[in-house]
C-alpha positions as CSV (number, residue, x, y, z in Angstrom):
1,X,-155.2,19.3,2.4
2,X,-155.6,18.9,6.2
3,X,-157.7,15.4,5.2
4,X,-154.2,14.5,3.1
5,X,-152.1,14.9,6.2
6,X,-154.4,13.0,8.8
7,X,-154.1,10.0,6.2
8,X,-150.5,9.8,5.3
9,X,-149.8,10.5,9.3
10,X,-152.5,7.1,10.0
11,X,-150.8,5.4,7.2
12,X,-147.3,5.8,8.7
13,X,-148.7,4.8,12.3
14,X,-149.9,1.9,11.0
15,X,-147.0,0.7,9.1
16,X,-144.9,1.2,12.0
17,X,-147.1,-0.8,14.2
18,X,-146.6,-3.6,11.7
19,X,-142.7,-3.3,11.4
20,X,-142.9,-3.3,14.8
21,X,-145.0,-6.5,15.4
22,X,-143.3,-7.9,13.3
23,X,-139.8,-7.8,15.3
24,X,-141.3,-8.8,17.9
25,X,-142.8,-11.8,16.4
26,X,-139.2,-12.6,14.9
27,X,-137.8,-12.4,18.8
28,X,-140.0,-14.8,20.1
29,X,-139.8,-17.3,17.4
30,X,-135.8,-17.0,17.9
31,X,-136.5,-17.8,21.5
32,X,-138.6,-20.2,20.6
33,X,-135.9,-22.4,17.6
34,X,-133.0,-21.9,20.6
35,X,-135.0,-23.3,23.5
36,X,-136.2,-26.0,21.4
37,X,-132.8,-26.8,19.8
38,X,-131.0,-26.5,22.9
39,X,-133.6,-29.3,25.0
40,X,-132.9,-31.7,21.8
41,X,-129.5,-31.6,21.7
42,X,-129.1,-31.8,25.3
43,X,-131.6,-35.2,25.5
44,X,-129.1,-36.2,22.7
45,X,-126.0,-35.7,25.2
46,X,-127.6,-37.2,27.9
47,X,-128.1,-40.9,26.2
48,X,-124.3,-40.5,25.9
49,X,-124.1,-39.6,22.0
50,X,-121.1,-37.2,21.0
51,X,-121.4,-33.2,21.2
52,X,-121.3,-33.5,17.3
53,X,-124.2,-35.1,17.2
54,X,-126.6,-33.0,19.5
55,X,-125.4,-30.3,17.7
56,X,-125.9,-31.9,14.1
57,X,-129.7,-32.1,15.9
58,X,-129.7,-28.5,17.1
59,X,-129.1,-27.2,13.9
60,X,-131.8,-29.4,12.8
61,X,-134.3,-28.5,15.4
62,X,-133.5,-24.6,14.1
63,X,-133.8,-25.0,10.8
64,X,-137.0,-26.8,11.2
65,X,-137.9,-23.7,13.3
66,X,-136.8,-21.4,10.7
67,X,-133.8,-20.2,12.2
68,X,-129.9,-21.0,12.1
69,X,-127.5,-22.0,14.6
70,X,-124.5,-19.8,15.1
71,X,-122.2,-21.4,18.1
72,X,-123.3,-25.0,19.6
73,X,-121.1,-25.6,22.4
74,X,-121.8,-28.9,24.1
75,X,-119.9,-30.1,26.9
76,X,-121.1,-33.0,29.5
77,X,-124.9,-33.1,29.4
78,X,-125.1,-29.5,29.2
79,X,-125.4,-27.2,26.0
80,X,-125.6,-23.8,25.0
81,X,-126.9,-22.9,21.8
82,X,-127.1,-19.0,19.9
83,X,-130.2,-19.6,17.5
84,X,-130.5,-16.2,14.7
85,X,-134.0,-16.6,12.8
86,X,-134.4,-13.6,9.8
87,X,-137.3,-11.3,10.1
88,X,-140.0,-11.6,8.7
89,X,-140.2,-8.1,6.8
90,X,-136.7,-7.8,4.5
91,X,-134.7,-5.2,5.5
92,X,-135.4,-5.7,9.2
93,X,-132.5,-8.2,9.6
94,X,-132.1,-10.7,12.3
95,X,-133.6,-11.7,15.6
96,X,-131.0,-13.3,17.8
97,X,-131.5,-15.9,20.8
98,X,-129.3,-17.4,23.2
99,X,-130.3,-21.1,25.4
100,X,-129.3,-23.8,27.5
101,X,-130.5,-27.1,28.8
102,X,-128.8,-30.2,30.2
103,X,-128.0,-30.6,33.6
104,X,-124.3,-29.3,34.9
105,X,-123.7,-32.0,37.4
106,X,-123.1,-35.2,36.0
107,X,-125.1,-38.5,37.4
C-alpha cells in the first residue's frame, strides 16, 4: 500500500514537471514569434512600405512561428507587436509576448 502511494506521488511529480516545462517552452517561443515579427515588420517600415504592410508581414512572421498576432501598431520606423502562441499541452491556454524594433528617431 505504502509502495502504491510513493508511485502515484512520483507520477504526479512528474506530470507536473512536464505541464510545467511545457509553459515555459510556450513563453519562450512567444518571445521568440514577437521578436521576430516585430524586427520584420520594422525592416518593412524602414524601406518606406506602409504600416499595413509590415503588419500583413508580422502576422506572417507569427504564424510561421506558430503564434498569432493580436495588436500591430506601426508608426514611423518603429513597431510594437503583442504575439499569443497556444500551449503546447490543451487546456494550458496561451503564452502571451509583447516587442518592439525600429528606430524612434527618424533619419
Amino acid at each position: 500500500m505504502v509502495m502504491l502511494g510513493v508511485i502515484a506521488a512520483v507520477l504526479m511529480l512528474t506530470v507536473s514537471g512536464l505541464l510545467l516545462a511545457s509553459a515555459v517552452l510556450t513563453s519562450h517561443r512567444a518571445r521568440a514569434a514577437a521578436d521576430l515579427a516585430a524586427l520584420a515588420a520594422a525592416g518593412v517600415l524602414m524601406r518606406g512600405e506602409p504600416a499595413s504592410a509590415a503588419c500583413e508581414l508580422a502576422a506572417q512572421v507569427a504564424a510561421v512561428n506558430h503564434g498569432r498576432v493580436q495588436q500591430c501598431l506601426a508608426s514611423g520606423t518603429e513597431v510594437r507587436l503583442r504575439v499569443v502562441v497556444p500551449a503546447g499541452v490543451k487546456g494550458l491556454g496561451f503564452a502571451t509576448a509583447r516587442s518592439r524594433a525600429g528606430s524612434t528617431h527618424t533619419r
